[in-house]
Structures are given as C-alpha cells and as structure tokens.
C-alpha positions in Angstrom: 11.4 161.9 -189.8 8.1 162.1 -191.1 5.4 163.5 -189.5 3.1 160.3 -188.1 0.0 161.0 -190.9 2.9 161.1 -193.4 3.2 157.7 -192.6 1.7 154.5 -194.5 2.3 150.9 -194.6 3.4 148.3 -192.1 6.4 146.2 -191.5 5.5 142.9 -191.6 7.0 140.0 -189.1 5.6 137.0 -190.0 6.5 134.2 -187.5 6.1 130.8 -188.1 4.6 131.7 -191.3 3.6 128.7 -193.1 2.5 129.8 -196.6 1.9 133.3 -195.3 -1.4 133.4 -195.3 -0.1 136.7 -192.9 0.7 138.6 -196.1 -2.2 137.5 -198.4 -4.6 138.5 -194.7 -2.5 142.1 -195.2 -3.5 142.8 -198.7 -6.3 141.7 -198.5 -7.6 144.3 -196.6 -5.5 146.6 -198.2 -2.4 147.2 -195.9 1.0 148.0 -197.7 4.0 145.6 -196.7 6.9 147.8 -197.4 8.6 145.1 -195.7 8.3 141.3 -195.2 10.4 139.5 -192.7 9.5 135.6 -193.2 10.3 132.7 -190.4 9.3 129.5 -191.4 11.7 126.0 -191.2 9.5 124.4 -193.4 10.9 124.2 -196.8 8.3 123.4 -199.0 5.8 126.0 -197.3 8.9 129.0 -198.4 9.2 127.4 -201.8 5.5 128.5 -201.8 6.1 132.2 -200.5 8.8 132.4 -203.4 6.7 131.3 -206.2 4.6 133.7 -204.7 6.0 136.8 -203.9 9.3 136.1 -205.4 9.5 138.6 -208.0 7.3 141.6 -206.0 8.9 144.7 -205.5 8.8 143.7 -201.4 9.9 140.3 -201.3 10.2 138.5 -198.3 13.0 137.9 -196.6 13.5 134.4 -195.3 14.7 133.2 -191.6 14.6 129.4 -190.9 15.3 129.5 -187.4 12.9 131.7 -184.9 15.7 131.1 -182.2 17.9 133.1 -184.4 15.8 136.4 -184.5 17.7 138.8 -181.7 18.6 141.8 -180.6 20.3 142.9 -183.7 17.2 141.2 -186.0 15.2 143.8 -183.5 17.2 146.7 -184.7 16.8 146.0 -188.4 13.0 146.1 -188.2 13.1 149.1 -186.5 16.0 151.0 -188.9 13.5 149.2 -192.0 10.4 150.7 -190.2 12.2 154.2 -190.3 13.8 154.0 -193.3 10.0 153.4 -194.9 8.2 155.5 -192.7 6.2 152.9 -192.0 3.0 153.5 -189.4 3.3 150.2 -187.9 6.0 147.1 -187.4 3.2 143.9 -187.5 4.0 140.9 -186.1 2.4 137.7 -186.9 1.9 134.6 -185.9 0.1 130.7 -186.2 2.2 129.2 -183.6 1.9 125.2 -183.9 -1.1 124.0 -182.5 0.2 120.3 -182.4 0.3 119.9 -178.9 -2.6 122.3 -178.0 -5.4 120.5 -180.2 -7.8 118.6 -179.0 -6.9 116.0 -181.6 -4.0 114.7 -180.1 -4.5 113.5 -177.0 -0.6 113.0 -176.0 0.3 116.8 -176.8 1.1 118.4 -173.6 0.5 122.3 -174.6 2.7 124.8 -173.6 4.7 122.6 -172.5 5.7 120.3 -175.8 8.3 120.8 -178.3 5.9 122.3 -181.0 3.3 124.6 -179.1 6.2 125.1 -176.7 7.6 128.2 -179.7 4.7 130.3 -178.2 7.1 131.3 -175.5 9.7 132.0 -179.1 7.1 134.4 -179.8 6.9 136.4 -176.5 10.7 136.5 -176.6 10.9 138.0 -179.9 8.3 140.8 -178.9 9.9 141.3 -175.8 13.0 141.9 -178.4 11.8 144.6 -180.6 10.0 146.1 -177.5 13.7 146.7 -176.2 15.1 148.0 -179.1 12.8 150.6 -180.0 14.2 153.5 -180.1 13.5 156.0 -177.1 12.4 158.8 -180.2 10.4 156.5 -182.2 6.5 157.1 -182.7 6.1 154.1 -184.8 3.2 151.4 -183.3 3.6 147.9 -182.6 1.2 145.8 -182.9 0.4 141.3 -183.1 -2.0 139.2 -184.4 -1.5 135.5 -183.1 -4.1 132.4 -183.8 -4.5 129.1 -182.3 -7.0 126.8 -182.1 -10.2 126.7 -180.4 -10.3 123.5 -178.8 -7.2 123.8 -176.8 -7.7 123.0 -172.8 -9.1 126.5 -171.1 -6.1 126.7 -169.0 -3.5 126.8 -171.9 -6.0 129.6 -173.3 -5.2 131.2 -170.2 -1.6 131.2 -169.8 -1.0 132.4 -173.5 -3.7 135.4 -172.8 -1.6 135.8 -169.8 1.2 135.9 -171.8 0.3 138.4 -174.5 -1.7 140.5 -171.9 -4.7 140.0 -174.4 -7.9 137.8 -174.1 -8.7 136.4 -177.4 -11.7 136.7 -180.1 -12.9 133.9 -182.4 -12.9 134.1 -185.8 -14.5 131.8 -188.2 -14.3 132.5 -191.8 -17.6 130.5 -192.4 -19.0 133.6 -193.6 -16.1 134.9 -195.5 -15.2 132.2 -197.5 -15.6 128.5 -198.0 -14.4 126.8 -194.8 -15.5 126.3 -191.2 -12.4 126.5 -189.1 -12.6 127.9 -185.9 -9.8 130.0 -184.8 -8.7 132.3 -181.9 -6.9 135.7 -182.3 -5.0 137.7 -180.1 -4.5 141.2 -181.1 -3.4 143.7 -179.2 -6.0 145.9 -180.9 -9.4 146.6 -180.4 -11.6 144.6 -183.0 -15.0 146.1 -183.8 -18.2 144.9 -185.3 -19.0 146.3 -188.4 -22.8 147.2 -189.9 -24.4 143.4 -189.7 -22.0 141.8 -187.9 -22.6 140.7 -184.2 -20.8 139.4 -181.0 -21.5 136.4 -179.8 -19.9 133.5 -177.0 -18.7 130.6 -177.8 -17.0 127.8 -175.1 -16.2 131.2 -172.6 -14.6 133.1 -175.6 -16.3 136.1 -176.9 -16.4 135.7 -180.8 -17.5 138.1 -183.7 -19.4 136.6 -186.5 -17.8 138.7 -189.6 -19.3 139.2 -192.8 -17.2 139.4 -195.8 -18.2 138.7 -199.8 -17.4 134.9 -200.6 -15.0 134.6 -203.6 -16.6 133.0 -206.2 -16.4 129.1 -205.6 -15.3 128.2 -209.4 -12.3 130.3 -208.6 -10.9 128.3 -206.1 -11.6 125.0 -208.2 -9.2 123.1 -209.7 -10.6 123.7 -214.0 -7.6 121.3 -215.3 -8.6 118.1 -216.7 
C-alpha cells in the first residue's frame, strides 16, 4: 500500500444527496473524488447528477434506498478507498429537515418519518466504522447540515449523536443567498485571514469569506 503522503483524493459518500451539491462543495475547493457513491430516492434530483457528471471519468454511482447501504456496501468503500489510495472516505449528508424546521409546526424532529433518516445516517457510519480494516490508515471523516431553526433539544440529540457540536455557516458572503445552515464535521474548522467567529442562537458560527461568482453568471440570459 502506499505510503499515507502518497495518498490523494477522497471517497466520496454522499447521503441523501439531493443534486449533490456534496460533489460540486468537493471541487470546489479542490478535493479529488476518485469515487462517488450517490443515495438519493428522488428521481428527478439523480436525473440532475447524471446530466451532470454522467460522462466524467468518476461518475457517480447511484443507490435509491439508504436502508440498503450495509455491511457489504461498507466493505466496497473501503476496497474502492484502497484500491485509489485515497487519503480520506467522506461522507456526506443534508438529512431532511422537514420535520426539524421551524416552518412546519406539525413535524415532530427526530422522531418523524423524514428527519427520522438522521438515525439512517449514524447507522451507516457506524457500518463503515466496523468494517475498516484492522491495517488500514485511511481517515474518515463527515460533514452533515441541518437547519438552524430546529428546537435546541433536537440540536442536541443529533450533536449527541455525531459526538460533534455544530458551526453555522451562511454563504451570505460567498455567494448570492442568505440561508443559514449548521454543519457537523468531525473536523476542526478554522478561521482564515478576515474571517471571524461569532454566536448566533447558542451556536458558535464562522462568518467565511469567499469571492462571489459573478451574478450574470447565475442568470437565466435566454429570452
């Protein structure tokens, strides 16, 4: 095997994925998938990752069903991380915030049908954790976002969960949009030259600073 700086690139597992904005986050800051697992039951949302990525050298491959990711799903993203000699298998993941937002006032958090999949999502970690190989040096790492306005006690349970607190993100001043967002990662995140810490609703947040892409560009020019 090769030595760990020999290493490059991650292994992408992109849970509940949506359009996977998880991919376009990675290469954006200029991470190579060697890799891309995709779970998503959403049709329309993968017909969008296919149009997308499709017809790139590392095209994802798609799983409908998050209940079906197991033990031998496990082993493949370990035996894909070595066969790469990836640094790092990266798991992702927007779990549904339907029953966590503040804008439904039925949804019953952790405990509904939708939001309920975070517990999906500690079940699949606690999968790959098992199946690691005793002699493998290769890191683990997740990045999972929820909403802001969910109740403080759901906050707490999935920090609990992940053994993480989380930091809030706003890409207000990295692109065009105010929206919010927690992050768990179970990395440290660190302010860079301008950017500062700051609290928000008892959640520490970091205000990041990033170059806007032009607004024309995301315009529609069609007539």
């Amino acid at each position: 095997m090769a030595e760990e700086d020999e290493m490059k690139g991650v292994i992408l597992v992109d849970l509940f994925g949506g359009i996977s904005g998880a991919r376009v986050a990675a290469e954006a800051v200029g991470l190579e998938v060697l890799s891309h697992l995709y779970i998503e039951a959403d049709d329309m949302a993968a017909k969008v990752v296919e149009k997308t990525w499709g017809e790139c050298e590392v095209q994802p491959v798609r799983m409908k069903d998050v209940l079906d990711f197991g033990a031998a799903e496990a082993r493949y993203i370990w035996l894909a991380a070595k066969h790469f000699n990836a640094k790092t298998v990266l798991v992702t993941a927007g779990f549904p915030c339907k029953d966590l937002s503040a804008l439904n006032a039925d949804g019953q958090g952790l405990h509904g049908k939708s939001s309920g999949l975070f517990f999906q999502l500690l079940r699949v970690l606690e999968a790959l954790r098992a199946q690691k190989p005793e002699d493998c040096h290769i890191d683990m790492h997740f990045v999972v976002e929820n909403v802001l306005s969910m109740e403080a006690s759901w906050r707490k349970r999935i920090s609990l969960g992940l053994g993480v607190e989380p930091v809030l993100l706003d890409p207000r001043n990295m692109g065009w949009r105010k929206r919010p967002r927690l992050h768990w990662a179970s990395f440290e995140l660190k302010a860079r030259d301008g950017e500062r810490w700051y609290e928000l609703q008892g959640v520490r947040g970091l205000d990041v600073k990033l170059a806007k892409p032009p607004l024309e560009e995301l315009l529609d020019q069609s007539d």
